[in-house]
C-alpha positions as CSV (number, residue, x, y, z in Angstrom):
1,X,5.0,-1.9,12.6
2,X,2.9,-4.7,13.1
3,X,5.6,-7.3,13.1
4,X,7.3,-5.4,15.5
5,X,4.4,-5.7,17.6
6,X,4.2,-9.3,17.4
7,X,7.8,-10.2,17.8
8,X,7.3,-7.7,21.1
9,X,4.6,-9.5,22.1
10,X,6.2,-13.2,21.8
11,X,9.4,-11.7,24.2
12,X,6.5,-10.6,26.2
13,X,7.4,-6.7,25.6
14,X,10.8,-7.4,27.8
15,X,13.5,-5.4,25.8
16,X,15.9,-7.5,27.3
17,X,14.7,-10.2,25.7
18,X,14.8,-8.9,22.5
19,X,18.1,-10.3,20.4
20,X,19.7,-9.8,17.0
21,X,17.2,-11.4,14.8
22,X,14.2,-8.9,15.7
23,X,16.0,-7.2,12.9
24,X,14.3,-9.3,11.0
25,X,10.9,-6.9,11.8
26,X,12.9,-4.6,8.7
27,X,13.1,-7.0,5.9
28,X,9.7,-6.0,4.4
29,X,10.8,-2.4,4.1
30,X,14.6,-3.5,2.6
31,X,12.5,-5.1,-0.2
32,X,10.5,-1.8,-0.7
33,X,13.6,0.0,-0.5
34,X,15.1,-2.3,-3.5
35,X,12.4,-2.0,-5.3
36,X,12.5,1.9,-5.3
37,X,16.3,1.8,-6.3
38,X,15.5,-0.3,-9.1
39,X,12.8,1.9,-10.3
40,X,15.3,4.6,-9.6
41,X,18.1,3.2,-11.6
42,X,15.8,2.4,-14.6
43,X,12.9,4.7,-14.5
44,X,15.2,7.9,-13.1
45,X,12.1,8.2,-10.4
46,X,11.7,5.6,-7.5
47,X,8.0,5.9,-7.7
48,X,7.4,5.5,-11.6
49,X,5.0,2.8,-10.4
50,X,2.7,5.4,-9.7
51,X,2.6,6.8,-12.8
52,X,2.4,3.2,-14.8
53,X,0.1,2.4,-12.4
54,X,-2.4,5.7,-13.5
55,X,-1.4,5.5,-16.8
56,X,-2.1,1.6,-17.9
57,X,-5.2,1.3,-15.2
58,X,-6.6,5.0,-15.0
59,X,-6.0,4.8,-10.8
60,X,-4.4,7.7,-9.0
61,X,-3.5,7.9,-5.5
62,X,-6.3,10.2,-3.7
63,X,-8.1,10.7,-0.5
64,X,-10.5,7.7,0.9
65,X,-13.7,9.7,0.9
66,X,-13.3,10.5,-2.6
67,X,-13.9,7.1,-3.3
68,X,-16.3,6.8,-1.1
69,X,-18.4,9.7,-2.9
70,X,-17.5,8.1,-6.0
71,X,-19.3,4.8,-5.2
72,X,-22.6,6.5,-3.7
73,X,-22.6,8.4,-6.8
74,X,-22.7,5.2,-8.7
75,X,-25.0,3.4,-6.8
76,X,-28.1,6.4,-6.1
77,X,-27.5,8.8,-8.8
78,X,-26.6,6.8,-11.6
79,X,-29.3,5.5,-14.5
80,X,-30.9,2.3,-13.3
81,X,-29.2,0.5,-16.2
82,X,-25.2,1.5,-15.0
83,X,-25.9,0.7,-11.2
84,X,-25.9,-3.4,-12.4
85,X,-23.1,-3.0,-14.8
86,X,-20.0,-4.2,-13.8
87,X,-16.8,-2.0,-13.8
């Protein structure tokens, strides 16, 4: 979204004077895209990264304020001895 933005922005947000190689704006997306078919055809799931990901770094995909909670936790309720460790 954002590159579309900019390349909108350098054509000054005319449409006509947008031209064949704005469809370069979709390139980071084809590389997502063939990334998830290669997980596909290995893995049999396109999003198996997910799953190494939790599995070999103990990191799931959840909602921002969870984290959030999770760090004030840390830093008030914590023993004074695991607020200066480092994780």
């Amino acid at each position: 979204m954002a590159l579309a933005v900019e390349y909108l922005q350098q054509k000054r947000f005319r449409v006509d004077a947008v031209r064949l190689n704005a469809l370069a704006v979709l390139l980071p997306l084809c590389g997502f895209g063939v990334y998830l078919l290669i997980n596909q055809a290995i893995y049999d799931s396109p999003f198996q990264f997910l799953v190494s990901y939790k599995n070999h770094f103990g990191r799931h995909l959840s909602l921002p304020f969870e984290g959030f909670f999770s760090s004030w936790d840390g830093v008030f309720l914590s023993s004074p001895t695991k607020r200066f460790t480092i994780w």
